[in-house]
Structure formats: C-alpha cells, structure tokens
N, C-alpha and C positions, 0 to 999 in steps of 0.2 A: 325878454324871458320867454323860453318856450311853455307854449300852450297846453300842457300836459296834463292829465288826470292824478290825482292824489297816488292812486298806488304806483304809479311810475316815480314819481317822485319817493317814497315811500322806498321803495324797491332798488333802485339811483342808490338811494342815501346810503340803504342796507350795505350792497354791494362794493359801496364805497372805502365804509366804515369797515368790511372784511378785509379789505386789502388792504389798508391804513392800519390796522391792527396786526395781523400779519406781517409788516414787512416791522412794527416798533417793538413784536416781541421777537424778532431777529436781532434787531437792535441790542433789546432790554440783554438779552442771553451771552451775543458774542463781544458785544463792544467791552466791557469791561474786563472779559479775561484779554484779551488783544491790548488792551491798555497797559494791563497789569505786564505782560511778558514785555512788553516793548520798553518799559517801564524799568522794569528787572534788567535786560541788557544793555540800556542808555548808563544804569548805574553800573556794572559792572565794566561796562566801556572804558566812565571816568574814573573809575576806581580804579583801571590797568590789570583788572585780573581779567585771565581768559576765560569767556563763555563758552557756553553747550553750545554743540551744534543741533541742538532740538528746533523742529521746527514752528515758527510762531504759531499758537489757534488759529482759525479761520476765520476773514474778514469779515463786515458786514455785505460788501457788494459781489466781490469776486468770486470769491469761494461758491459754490452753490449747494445746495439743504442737505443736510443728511440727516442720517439716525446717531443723538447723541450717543449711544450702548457699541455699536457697532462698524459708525463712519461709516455706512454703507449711502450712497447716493438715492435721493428721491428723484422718481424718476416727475416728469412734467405733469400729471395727471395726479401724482400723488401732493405736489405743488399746490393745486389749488386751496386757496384758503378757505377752511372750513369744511369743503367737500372731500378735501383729500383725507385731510381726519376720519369722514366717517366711513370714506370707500374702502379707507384700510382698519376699520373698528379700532381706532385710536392706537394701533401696534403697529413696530416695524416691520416690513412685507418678510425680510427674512432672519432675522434676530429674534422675534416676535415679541422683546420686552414692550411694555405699554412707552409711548408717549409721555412728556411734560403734562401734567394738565393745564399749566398754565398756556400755554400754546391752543388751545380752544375758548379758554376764557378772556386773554388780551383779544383776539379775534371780533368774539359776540360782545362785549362790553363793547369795544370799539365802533362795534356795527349800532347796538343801541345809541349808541351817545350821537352818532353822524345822524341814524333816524330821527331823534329827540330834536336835532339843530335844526332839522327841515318841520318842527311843530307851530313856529309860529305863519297862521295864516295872516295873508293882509287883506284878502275880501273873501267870503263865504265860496264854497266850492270849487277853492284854487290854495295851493300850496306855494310858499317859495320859500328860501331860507330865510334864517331871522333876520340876517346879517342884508337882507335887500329889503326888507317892509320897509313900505311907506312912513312916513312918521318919527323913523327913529334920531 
C-alpha cells in the first residue's frame, strides 16, 4: 500500500467518488428511457406492426453529454464532474435552462460515500480502505 498522507487519501477517495457518481447518474437518466424504446420496438417487431422511424434516446457509453432542454453537446471542460456544473452556474452554456439537480447531488453523495469508505484506519496516522485493515 502506498505510503501516503491522510488528505491524499482523503482527496483519492473524493475524486473518485466524483467520477463514480458521475458516470451512475448517466446511467440512472439514460438507461431506462433506452430500455423502455428498445423495449417498445422488440414488441412492435413481434406484434408485425410497423414502427417509427424515430431515433432510439441516447446510450449510456456512445452517445456523449448533452443539455437534456436543448441536445446541445458539452463540450470536455464542461464534462468534468462536479467542476463543470459550477463553471457553467449549473445552466446550459447556450439554452441557459438550469440543469437536473440531481446531477450534482448523485455526484457529491457519491464522492462522500467513497470518502467515508477510506474512514477506517488500521494504525494511527495512516489511512487505508476498510476493505484492506488488518483484522477484518
């Protein structure tokens, strides 16, 4: 295990837990409408009626971020999680409706909970996850 200082670890964890959150409330948002339409067309398939030619919502990997109001593209800087929220004051750069808020809160919960995981010490003035002390 590296030899680290508490707020490196601390900080690790944070950063972690941003991006783990981040990418589960992409998840949480687009997976289920993507389910639902592929879902809707499997049945209309086996039913023999014709479908729309609408296009399915947007995956969770391929597709990449947009503004749900406008489907305007985030560009890479506005990507990052949690900094991008507040470089653009939680609105889209050119639609300007506000953001989800929950897209800041799966985020910070996410980053707390990763923090929390890296709380248990296994000797005084060293940090490691709980899931490596000694003892368990």
């Amino acid at each position: 295990m590296l030899d680290l200082p508490l707020w490196a670890w601390m900080l690790a964890g944070g950063v972690l837990g941003v991006v783990v959150g981040s990418f589960l409330n992409v998840v949480i948002l687009r997976l289920p409408e993507r389910m639902k339409a592929e879902w809707r067309l499997d049945a209309l398939d086996t039913l023999g009626v014709e479908s729309e030619d609408k296009p399915l919502p947007p995956g969770v990997v391929r597709e990449p971020s947009h503004c749900p109001h406008c489907l305007h593209r985030l560009s890479v800087l506005d990507n990052i999680p949690l900094f991008g929220w507040l470089l653009l004051r939680g609105r889209c750069r050119t639609a300007r409706p506000p953001f989800p808020s929950s897209t800041r809160w799966s985020s910070c919960w996410a980053a707390f909970l990763a923090r929390l995981s890296y709380g248990s010490s296994a000797r005084p003035g060293r940090l490691s996850p709980a899931w490596c002390s000694p003892g368990c």
